[in-house]
FITI-237945 format. One record per residue (C-alpha): z, x, y; residue number from 1; residue in one letter. Coordinates in Angstrom, 3 decimals. Layout:
# residues N
LOLUM        Z        X        Y   i aa
LOLUM        Z        X        Y NUM  A
...
***
This chain:
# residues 326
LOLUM        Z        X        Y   i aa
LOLUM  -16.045   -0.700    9.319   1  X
LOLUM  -14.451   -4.095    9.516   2  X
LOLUM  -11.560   -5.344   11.457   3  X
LOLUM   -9.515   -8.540   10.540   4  X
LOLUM   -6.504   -9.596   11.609   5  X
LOLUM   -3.270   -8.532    9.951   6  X
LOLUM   -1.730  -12.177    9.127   7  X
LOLUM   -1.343  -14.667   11.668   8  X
LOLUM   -0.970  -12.043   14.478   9  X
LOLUM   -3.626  -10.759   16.928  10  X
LOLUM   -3.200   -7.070   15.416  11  X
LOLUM   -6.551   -6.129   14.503  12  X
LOLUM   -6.636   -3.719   10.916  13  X
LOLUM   -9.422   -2.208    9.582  14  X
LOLUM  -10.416   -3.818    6.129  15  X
LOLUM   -9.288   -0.542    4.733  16  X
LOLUM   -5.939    0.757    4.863  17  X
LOLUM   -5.258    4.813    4.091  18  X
LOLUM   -1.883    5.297    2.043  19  X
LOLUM   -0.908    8.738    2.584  20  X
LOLUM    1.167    9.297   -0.730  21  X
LOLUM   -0.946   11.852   -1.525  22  X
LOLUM   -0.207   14.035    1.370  23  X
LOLUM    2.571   16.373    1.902  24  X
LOLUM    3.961   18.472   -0.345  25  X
LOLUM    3.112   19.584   -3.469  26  X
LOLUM    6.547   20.654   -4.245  27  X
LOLUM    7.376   16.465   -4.378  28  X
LOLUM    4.652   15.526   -7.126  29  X
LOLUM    1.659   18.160   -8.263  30  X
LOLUM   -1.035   16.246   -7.190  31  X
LOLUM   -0.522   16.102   -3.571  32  X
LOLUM   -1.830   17.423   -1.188  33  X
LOLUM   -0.592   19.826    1.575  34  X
LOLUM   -1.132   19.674    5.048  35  X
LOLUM   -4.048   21.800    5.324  36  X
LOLUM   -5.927   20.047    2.611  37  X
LOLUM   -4.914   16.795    4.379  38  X
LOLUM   -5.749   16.880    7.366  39  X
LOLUM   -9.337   16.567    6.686  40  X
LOLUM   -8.924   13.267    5.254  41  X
LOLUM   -7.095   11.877    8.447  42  X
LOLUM  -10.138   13.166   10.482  43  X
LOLUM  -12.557   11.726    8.308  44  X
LOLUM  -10.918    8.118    7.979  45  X
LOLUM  -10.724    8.262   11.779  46  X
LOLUM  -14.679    8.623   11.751  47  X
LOLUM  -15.173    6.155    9.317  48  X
LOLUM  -13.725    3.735   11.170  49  X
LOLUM   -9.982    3.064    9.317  50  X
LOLUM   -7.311    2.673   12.252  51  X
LOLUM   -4.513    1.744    9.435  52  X
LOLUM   -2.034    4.690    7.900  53  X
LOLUM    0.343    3.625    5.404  54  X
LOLUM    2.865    5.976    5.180  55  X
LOLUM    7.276    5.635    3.977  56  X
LOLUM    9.967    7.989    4.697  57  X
LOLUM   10.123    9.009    1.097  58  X
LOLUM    6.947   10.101    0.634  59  X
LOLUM    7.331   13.769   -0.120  60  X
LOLUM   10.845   13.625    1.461  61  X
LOLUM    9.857   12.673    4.857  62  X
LOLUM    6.875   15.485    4.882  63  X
LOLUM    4.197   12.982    4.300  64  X
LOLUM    5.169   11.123    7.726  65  X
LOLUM    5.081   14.730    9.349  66  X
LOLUM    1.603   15.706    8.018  67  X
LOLUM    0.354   12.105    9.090  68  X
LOLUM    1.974   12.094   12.562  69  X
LOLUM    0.652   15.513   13.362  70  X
LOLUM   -2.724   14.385   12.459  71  X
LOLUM   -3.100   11.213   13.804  72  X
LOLUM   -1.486   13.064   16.992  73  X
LOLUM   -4.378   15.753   17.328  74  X
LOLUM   -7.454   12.832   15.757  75  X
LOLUM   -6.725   10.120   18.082  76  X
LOLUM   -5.167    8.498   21.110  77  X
LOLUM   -1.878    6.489   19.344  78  X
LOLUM   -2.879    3.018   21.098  79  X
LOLUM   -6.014    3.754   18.802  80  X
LOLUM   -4.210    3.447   15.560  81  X
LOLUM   -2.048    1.410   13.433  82  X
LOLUM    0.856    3.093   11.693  83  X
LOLUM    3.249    1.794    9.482  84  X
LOLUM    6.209    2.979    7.036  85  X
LOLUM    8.634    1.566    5.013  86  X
LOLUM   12.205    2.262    4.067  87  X
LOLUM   14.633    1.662    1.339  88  X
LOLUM   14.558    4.834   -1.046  89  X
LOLUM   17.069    7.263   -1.538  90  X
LOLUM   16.665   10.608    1.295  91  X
LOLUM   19.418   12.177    0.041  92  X
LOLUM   22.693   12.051   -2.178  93  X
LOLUM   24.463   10.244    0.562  94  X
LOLUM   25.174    6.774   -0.860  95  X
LOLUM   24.556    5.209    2.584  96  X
LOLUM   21.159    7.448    3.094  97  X
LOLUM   18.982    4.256    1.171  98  X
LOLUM   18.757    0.771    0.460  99  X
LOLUM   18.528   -2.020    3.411 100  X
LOLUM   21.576   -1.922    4.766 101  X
LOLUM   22.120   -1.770    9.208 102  X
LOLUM   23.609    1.494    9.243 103  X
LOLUM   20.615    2.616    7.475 104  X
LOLUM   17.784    0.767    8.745 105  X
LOLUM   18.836    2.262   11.952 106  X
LOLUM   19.144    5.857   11.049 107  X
LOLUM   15.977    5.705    9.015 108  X
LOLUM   14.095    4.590   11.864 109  X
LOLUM   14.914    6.991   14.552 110  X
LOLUM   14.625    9.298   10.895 111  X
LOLUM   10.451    8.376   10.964 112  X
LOLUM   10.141    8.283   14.681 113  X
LOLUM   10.732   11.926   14.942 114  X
LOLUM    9.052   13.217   11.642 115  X
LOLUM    5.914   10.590   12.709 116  X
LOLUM    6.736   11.691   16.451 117  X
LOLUM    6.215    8.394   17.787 118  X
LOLUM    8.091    6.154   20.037 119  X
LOLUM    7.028    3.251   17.857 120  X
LOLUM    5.430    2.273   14.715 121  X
LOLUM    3.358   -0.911   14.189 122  X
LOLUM    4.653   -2.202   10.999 123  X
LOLUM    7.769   -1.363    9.964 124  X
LOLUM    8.340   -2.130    5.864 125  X
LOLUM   11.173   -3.088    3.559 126  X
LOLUM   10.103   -0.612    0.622 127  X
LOLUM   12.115   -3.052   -2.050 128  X
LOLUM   14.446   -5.400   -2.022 129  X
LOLUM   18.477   -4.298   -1.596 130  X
LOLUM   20.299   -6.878   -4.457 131  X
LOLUM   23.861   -4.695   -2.512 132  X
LOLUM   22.653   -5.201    1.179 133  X
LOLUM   22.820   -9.300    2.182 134  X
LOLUM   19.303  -10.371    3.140 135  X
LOLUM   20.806  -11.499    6.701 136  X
LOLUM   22.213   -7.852    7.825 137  X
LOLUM   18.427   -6.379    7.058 138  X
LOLUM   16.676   -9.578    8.668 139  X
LOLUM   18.834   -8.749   11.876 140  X
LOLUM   18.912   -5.360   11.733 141  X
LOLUM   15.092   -5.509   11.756 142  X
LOLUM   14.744   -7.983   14.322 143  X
LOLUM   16.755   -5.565   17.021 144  X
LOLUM   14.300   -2.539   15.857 145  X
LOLUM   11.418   -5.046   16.947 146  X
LOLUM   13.289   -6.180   20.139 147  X
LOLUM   14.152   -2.346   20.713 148  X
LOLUM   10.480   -1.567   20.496 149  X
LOLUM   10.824    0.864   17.791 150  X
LOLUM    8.705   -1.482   16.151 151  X
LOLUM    6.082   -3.939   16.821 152  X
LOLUM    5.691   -5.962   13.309 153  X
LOLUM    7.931   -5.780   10.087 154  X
LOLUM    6.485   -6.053    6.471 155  X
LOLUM    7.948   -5.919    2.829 156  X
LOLUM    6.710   -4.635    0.017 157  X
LOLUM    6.928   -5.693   -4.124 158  X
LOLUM    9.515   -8.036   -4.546 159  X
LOLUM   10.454  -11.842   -6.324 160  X
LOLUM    8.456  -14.430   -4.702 161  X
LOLUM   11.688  -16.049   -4.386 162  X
LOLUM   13.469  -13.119   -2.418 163  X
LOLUM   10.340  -13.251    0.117 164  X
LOLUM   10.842  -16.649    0.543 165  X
LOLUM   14.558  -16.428    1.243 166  X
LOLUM   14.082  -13.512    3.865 167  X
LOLUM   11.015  -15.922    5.501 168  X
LOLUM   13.672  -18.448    5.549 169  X
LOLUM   16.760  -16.407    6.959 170  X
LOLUM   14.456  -14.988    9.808 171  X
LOLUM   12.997  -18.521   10.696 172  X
LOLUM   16.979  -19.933   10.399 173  X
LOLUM   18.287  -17.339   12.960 174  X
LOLUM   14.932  -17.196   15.289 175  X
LOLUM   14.582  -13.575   14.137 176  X
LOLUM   11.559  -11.364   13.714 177  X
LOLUM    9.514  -12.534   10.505 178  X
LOLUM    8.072  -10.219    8.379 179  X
LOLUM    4.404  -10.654    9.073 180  X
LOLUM    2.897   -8.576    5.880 181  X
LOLUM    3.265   -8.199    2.177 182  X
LOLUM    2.273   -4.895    0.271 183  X
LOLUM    1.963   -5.750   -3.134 184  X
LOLUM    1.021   -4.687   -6.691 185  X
LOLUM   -2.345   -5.780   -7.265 186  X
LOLUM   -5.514   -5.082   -9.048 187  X
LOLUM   -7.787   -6.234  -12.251 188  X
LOLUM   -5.255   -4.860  -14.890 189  X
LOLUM   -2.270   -6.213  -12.672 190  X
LOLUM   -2.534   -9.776  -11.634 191  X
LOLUM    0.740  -11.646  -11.556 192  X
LOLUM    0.630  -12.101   -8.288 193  X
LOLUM   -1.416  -14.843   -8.155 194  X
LOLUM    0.630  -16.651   -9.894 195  X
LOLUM    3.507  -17.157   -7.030 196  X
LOLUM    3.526  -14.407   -4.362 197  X
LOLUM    0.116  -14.676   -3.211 198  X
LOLUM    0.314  -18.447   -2.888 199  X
LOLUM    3.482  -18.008   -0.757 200  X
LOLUM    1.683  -15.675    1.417 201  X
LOLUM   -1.630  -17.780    1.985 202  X
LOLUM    0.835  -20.789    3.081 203  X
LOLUM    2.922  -18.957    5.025 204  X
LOLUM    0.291  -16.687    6.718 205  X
LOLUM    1.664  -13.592    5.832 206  X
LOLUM   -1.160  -10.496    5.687 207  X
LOLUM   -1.673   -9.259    1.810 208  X
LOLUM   -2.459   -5.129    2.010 209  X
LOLUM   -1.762   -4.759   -1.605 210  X
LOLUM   -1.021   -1.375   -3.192 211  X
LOLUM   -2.833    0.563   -5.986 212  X
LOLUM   -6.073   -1.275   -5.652 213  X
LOLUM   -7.167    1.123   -8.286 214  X
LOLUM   -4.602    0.952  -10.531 215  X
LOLUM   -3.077    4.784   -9.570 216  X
LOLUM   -6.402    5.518  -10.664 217  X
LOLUM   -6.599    3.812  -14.124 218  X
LOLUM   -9.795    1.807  -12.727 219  X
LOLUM  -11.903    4.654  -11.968 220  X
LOLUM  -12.664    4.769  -15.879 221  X
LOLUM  -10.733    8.291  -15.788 222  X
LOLUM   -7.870    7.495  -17.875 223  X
LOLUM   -7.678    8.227  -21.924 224  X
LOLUM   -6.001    6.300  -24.710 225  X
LOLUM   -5.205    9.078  -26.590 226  X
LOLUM   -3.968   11.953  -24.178 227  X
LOLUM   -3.712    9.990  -20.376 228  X
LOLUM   -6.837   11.847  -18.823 229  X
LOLUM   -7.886   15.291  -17.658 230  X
LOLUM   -6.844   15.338  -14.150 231  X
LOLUM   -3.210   16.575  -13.034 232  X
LOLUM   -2.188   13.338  -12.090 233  X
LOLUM   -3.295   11.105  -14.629 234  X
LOLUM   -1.090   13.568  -16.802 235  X
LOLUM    2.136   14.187  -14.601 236  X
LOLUM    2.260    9.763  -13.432 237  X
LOLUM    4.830    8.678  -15.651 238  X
LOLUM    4.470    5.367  -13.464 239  X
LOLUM    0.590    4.658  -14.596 240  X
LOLUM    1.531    5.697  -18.302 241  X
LOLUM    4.242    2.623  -18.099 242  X
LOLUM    2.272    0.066  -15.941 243  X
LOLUM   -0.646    0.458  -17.792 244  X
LOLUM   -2.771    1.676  -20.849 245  X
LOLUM   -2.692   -1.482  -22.368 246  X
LOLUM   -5.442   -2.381  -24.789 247  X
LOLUM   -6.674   -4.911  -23.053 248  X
LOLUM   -6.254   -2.999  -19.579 249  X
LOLUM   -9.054   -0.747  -21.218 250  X
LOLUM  -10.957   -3.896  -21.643 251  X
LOLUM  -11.083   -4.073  -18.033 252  X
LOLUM  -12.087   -0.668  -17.002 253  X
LOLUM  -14.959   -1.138  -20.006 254  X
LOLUM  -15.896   -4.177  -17.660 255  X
LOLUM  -15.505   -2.664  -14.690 256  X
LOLUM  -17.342    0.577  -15.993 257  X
LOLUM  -20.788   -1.410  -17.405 258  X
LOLUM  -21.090   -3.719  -13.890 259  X
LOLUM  -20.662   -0.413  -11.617 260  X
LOLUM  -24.026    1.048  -13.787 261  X
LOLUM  -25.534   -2.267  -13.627 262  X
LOLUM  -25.018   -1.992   -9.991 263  X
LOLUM  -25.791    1.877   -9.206 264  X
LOLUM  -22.188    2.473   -7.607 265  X
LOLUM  -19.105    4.096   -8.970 266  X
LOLUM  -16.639    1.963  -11.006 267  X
LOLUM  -13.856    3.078   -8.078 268  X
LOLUM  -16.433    0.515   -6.526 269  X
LOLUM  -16.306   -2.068   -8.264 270  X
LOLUM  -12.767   -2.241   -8.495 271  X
LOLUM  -12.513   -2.129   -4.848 272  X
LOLUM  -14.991   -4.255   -3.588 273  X
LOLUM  -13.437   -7.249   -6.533 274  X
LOLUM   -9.717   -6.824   -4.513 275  X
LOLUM  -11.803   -7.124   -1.134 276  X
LOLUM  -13.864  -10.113   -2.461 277  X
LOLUM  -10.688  -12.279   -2.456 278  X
LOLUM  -11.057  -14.083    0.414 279  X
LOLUM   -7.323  -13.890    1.352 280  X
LOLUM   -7.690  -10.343    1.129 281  X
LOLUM   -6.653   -8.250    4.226 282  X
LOLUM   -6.510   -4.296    3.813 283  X
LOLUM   -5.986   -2.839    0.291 284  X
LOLUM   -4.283    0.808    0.617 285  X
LOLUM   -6.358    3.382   -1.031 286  X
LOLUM   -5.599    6.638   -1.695 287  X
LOLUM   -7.759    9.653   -1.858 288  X
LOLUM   -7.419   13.436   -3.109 289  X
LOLUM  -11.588   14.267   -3.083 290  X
LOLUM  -13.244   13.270   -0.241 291  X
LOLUM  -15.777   11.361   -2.289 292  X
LOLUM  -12.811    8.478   -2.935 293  X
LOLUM  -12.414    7.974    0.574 294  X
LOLUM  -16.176    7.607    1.641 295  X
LOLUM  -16.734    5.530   -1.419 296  X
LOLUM  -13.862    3.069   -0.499 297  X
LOLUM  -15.814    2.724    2.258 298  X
LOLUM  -18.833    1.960    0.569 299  X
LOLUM  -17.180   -0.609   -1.130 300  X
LOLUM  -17.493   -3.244    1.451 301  X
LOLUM  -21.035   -3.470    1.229 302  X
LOLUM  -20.959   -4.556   -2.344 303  X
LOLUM  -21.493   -8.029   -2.880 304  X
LOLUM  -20.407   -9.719   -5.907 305  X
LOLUM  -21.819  -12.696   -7.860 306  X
LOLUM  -19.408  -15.624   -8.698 307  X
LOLUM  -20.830  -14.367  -12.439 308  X
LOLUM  -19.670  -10.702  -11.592 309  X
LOLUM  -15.954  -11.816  -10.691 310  X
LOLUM  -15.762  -13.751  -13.819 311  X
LOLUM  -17.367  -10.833  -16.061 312  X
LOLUM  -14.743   -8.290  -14.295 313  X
LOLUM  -12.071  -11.138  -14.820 314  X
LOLUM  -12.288  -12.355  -18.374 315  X
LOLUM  -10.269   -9.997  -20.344 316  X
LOLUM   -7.081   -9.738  -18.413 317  X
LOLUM   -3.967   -9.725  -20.178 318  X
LOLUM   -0.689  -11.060  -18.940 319  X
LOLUM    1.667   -8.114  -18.068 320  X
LOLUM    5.362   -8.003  -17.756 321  X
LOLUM    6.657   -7.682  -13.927 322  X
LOLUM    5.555   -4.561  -12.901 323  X
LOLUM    6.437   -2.355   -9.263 324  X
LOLUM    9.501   -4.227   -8.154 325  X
LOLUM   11.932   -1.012   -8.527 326  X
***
């Protein structure tokens, strides 16, 4: 495994992050996994080498933070990992239960400290951005989390390069905790990034640990024009069906499909190792239902690509509409 540091801090991350969507409760979306089935994966990652869990409050309702904290609790020693969650989404019918507001940044994390049961988590995450909540109540109400020591870092996730910018700015204004991490939509059929967020991030430092590396899976090659694909979730994920299955996001995967045979290695792969070839790159969340995606991720890092490869796997893309902001 590698380690690199998450931004401009000295918080080391392993290259890989482990997003724990997929573990839970089944009753929240078919294709996850319950805690028995889960717990393998922690245990595994943990032996690979990954110290970074990615986990959010809404995940399965709050079940997903109590599979990984129980885990991570029996696996390791808690200085030995890195574990971070986000907030924003609804967690019930209460209207002041979500978005980014004080009164709910504070209940939600005491909410995650005792489903994670933690005193602390590393990187604490704006899930979205709150167009009701003024960016200066959440900057604040963050920075007192961090001075509490419920927290040691803060993050955001997909959002207007613009609205990063402004919360950068309100924070540096005030002298209040900046967010030190972006988790962001990016992959080889979803590139837009590049042309404003990522550039923000490089010049301001801020660690990228972009989301759906794969594509919710749309990279592996598994995914069908006609009928989605065969496995439960490429048939119950509403969200891949409207992010992608563009023709020219096929054009991709064809690309990505004919270099991973050239190369011997699984297009998963080649995907992965193109997002980790950026050199601005600092811990892409993966996901992983078979065991095989998780020790293949791994594998990943030891593919290098040619200059030639990243253009070949490049070449096709088609703009896309902003995608993952809501």
């Amino acid at each position: 495994m590698q380690y690199v540091n998450l931004g401009r801090t000295g918080l080391k991350v392993s290259r890989i992050c482990l997003g724990t969507m997929t573990y839970g409760s089944s009753k929240w979306r078919p294709w996850v996994l319950d805690e028995a089935a889960s717990r393998l994966f922690f245990k595994r990652a943990l032996e690979l080498g990954i110290n970074f869990f990615d986990t959010a409050d809404m995940y399965s309702q709050g079940a997903s933070e109590e599979v990984t904290g129980r885990a991570l609790r029996d696996f390791a020693r808690r200085e030995d990992v890195i574990i971070a969650t986000k907030v924003f989404h609804p967690m019930s019918n209460d209207p002041n239960n979500r978005g980014l507001s004080r009164k709910h940044i504070m209940d939600a994390i005491d909410a995650s400290l005792r489903r994670l049961g933690t005193d602390y988590v590393d990187l604490y995450q704006i899930h979205r951005w709150d167009y009701e909540t003024p960016i200066d109540e959440t900057m604040k109400a963050l920075h007192d989390i961090v001075k509490s020591g419920k927290a040691r870092y803060i993050g955001a996730s997909s959002m207007y390069a613009w609205q990063f910018a402004k919360a950068l700015y309100t924070a540096d204004l005030h002298r209040w905790t900046r967010f030190v991490a972006m988790q962001n939509h990016y992959n080889l059929v979803y590139r837009e990034e590049e042309r404003e967020m990522i550039p923000l991030c490089r010049a301001e430092g801020i660690g990228l640990m972009p989301w759906s590396p794969l594509a919710r899976g749309f990279l592996t090659g598994s995914r069908a024009r006609e009928d989605w694909g065969e496995t439960s979730r490429a048939k119950s994920d509403d969200i891949a069906q409207h992010m992608y299955y563009q023709e020219g996001d096929f054009a991709v995967v064809d690309r990505v499909a004919s270099l991973a045979k050239r190369l011997e290695v699984a297009p998963a792969q080649i995907a992965l190792a193109w997002v980790l070839h950026k050199p601005w790159m600092t811990s892409p969340i993966i996901g992983a239902s078979k065991m095989t995606h998780l020790e293949q991720a791994i594998a990943a890092l030891e593919i290098t690509l040619a200059k030639e490869d990243v253009a070949y796997l490049e070449e096709p893309y088609q703009p896309h509409p902003i995608l993952g902001h809501s």
